[in-house]
C-alpha positions in Angstrom: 85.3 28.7 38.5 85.8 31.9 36.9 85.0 35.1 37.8 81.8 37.2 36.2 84.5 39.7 34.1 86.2 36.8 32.7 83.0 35.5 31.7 82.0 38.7 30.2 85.0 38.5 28.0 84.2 34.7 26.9 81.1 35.7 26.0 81.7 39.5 24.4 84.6 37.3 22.6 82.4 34.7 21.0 80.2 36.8 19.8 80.5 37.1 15.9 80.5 33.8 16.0 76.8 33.6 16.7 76.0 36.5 14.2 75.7 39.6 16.7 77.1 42.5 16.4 78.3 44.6 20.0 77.3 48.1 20.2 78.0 51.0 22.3 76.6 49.8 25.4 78.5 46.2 24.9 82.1 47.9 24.1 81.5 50.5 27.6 80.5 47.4 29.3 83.4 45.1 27.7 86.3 48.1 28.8 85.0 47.6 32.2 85.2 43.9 31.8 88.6 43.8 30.8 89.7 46.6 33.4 88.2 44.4 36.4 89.6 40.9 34.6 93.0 42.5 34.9 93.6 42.6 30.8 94.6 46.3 30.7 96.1 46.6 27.5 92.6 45.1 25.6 90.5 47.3 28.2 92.6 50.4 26.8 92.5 49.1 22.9 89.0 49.2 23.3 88.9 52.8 24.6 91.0 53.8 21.8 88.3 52.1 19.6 85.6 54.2 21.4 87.4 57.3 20.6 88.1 56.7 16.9 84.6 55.6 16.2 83.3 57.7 18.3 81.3 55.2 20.4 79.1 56.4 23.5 81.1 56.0 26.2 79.3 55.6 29.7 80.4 57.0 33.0 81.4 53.7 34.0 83.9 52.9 31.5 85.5 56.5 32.5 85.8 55.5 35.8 87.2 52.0 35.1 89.9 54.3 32.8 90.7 56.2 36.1 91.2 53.7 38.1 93.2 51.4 36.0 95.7 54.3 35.4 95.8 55.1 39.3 96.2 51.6 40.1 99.6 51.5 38.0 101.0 54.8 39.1 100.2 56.6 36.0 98.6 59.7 37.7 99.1 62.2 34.8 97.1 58.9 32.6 93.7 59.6 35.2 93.8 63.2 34.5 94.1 62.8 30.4 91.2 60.0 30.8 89.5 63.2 33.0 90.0 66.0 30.1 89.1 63.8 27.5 85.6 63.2 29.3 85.1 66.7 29.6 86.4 67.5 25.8 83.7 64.9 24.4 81.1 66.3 26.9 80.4 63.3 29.0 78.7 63.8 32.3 80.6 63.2 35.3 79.6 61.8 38.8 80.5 61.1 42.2 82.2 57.9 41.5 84.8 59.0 38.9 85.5 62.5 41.4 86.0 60.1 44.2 88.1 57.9 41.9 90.2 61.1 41.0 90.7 62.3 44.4 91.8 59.2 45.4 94.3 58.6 42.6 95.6 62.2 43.8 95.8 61.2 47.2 98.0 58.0 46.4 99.8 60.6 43.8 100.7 63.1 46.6 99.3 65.7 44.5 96.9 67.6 47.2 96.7 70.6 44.9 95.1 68.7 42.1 92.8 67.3 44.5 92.0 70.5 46.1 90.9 71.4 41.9 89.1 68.5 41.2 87.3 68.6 44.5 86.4 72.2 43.6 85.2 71.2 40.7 83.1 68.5 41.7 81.3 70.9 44.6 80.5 73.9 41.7 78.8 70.9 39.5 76.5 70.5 41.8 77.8 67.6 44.0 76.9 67.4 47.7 80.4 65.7 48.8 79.5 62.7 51.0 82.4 61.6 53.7 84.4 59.8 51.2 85.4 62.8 49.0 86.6 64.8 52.0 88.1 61.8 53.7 90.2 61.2 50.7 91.0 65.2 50.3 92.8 64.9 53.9 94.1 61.8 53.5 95.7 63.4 50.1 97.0 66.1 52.5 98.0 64.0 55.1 100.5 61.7 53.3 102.2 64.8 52.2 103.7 66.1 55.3 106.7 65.5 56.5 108.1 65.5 59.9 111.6 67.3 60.7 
């Protein structure tokens, strides 16, 4: 039995062959598809569609991006995925700061937490246990004892 992303790609990839064409919403819900079916490299040639045809790209799909690049160590990858949300003007939310902080954390970057959890509390985001839970851990991981 397959999983409900793999299906998602079955069906995203069978497409033309019943006449439809994806659109914005299909492609931000296919990157997410791919990210969570374990194909990185078609989750990330998709982005780079996005960004050539300048597709609307959803919060979600950013978030997938984040993660995806945490998950295989490429810490400096979550923060270009980050700029380039802010450069087109997509709206960020709690998910992809917490998804940042906890890249940071694993990164052993607590300054670059400290930032983005600044920045997340000046857009207007009440920080829940999770972002401050991460922050420490961040911290936490970075000591070391004599």
């Amino acid at each position: 039995m397959s999983s409900f992303p793999d299906q998602a790609v079955e069906w995203f990839e069978k497409m033309p062959t019943f006449g439809c064409d994806p659109d914005d919403v299909t492609y931000s819900a296919m990157i997410d598809a791919y990210g969570r079916a374990g194909n990185v490299d078609m989750a990330f040639s998709l982005y780079d569609c996005a960004r050539i045809e300048k597709w609307r790209i959803d919060p979600v799909t950013f978030s997938t991006l984040i993660k995806i690049h945490g998950q295989s160590g490429n810490f400096d990858g979550c923060l270009n995925v980050y700029e380039e949300m802010k450069a087109i003007g997509a709206r960020t939310n709690l998910v992809i700061y917490n998804t940042l902080l906890d890249a940071m954390g694993r990164a052993k970057r607590p300054w670059q937490a400290k930032k983005i959890y600044k920045e997340m509390t000046e857009n207007g985001f009440s920080p829940n246990w999770m972002p401050r839970l991460r922050l420490c851990w961040g911290s936490l991981r970075n000591l070391t004892l004599l």
